[in-house]
C-alpha positions as CSV (number, residue, x, y, z in Angstrom):
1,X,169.7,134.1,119.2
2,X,166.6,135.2,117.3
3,X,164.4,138.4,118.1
4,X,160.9,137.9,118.2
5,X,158.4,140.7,117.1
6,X,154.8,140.8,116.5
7,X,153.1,142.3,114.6
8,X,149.3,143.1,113.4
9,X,147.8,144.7,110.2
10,X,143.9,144.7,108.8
11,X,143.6,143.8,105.5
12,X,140.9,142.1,103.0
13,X,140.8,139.1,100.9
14,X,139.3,136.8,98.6
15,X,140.1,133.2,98.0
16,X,140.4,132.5,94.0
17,X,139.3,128.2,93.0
18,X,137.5,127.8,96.5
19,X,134.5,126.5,97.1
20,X,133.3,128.5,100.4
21,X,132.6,131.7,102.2
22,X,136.1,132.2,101.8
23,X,135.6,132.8,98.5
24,X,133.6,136.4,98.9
25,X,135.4,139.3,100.1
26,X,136.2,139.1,103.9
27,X,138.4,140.8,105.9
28,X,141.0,139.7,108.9
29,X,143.1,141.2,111.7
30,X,146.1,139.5,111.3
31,X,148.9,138.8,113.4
32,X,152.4,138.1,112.2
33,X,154.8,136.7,114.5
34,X,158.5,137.2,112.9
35,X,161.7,135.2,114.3
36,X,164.8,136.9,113.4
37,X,168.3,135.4,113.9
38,X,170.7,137.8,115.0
39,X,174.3,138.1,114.9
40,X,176.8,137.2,117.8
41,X,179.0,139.8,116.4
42,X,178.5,142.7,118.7
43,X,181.0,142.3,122.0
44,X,180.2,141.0,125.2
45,X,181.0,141.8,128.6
46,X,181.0,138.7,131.2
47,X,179.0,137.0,129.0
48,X,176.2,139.7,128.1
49,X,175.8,142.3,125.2
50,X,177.5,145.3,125.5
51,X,174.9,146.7,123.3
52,X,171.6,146.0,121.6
53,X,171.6,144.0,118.5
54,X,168.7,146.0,116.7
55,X,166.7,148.3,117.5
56,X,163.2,146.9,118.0
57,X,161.9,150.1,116.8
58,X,163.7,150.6,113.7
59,X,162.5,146.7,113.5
60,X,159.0,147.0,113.7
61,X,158.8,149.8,111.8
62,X,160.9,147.7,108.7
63,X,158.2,145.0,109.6
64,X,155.3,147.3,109.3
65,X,156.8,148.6,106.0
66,X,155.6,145.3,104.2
67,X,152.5,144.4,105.8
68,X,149.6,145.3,103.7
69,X,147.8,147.4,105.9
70,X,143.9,148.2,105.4
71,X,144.4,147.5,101.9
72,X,142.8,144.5,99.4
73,X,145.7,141.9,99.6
74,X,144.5,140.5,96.1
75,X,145.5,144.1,94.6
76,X,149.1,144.0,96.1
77,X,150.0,140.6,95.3
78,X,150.4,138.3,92.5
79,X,149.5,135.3,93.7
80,X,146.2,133.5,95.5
81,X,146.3,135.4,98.8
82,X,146.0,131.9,101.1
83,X,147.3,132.2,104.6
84,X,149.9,129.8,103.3
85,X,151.4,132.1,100.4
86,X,150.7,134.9,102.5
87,X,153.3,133.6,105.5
88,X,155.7,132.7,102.7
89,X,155.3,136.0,100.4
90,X,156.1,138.1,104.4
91,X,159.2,136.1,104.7
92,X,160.8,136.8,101.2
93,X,159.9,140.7,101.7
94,X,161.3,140.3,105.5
95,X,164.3,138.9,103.7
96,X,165.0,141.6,101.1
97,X,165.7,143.8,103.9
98,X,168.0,141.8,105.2
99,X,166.6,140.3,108.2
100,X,167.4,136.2,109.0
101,X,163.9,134.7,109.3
102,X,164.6,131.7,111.0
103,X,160.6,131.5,111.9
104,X,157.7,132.8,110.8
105,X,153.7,132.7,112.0
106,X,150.6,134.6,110.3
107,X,147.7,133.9,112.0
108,X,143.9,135.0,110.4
109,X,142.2,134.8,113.3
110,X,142.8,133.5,117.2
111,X,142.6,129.9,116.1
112,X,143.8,129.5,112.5
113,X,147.3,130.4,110.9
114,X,150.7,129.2,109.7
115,X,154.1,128.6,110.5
116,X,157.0,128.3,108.1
């Protein structure tokens, strides 16, 4: 079973070696959507949970720790802030606290993202 939560965060960025707009500051709402595998460990009666499996709002707030929020993404990251290395720098962070990403998506606009 996997969770889904999504979530959104404003932040700024500049594309380093790109030949384009993308290169000059600009800024996105972005929306992360995070799949997270759950356990079957938690008893069942008839066939449905006895209890939650998380708390969605001890969740999103874990999420929301990691997202860069209003902030200058190439100051908080070591790397070339694409929306490529951005989706696959979310899921190692969602990861170190301890959450199964079985799928993720970060989208930079309505029409343009990733999914890993």
């Amino acid at each position: 079973m996997n969770l889904v939560v999504i979530r959104k965060f404003d932040a700024a960025h500049r594309l380093y070696d790109y030949k384009g707009i993308c290169s000059n500051l600009h800024g996105h709402t972005w929306k992360v959507v995070f799949y997270i595998q759950v356990p079957e460990t938690i008893s069942k009666i008839e066939g449905y949970y006895e209890n939650i499996t998380i708390d969605f709002k001890e969740l999103k707030e874990k999420l929301d720790s990691i997202l860069p929020d209003h902030k200058f993404i190439n100051n908080e990251v070591g790397f070339n802030p694409t929306a490529e290395n951005l989706t696959i720098y979310l899921k190692e962070k969602a990861e170190k606290l301890g959450l199964n990403i079985t799928k993720i998506q970060v989208w930079e606009s309505d029409a343009c993202g990733v999914e890993f």
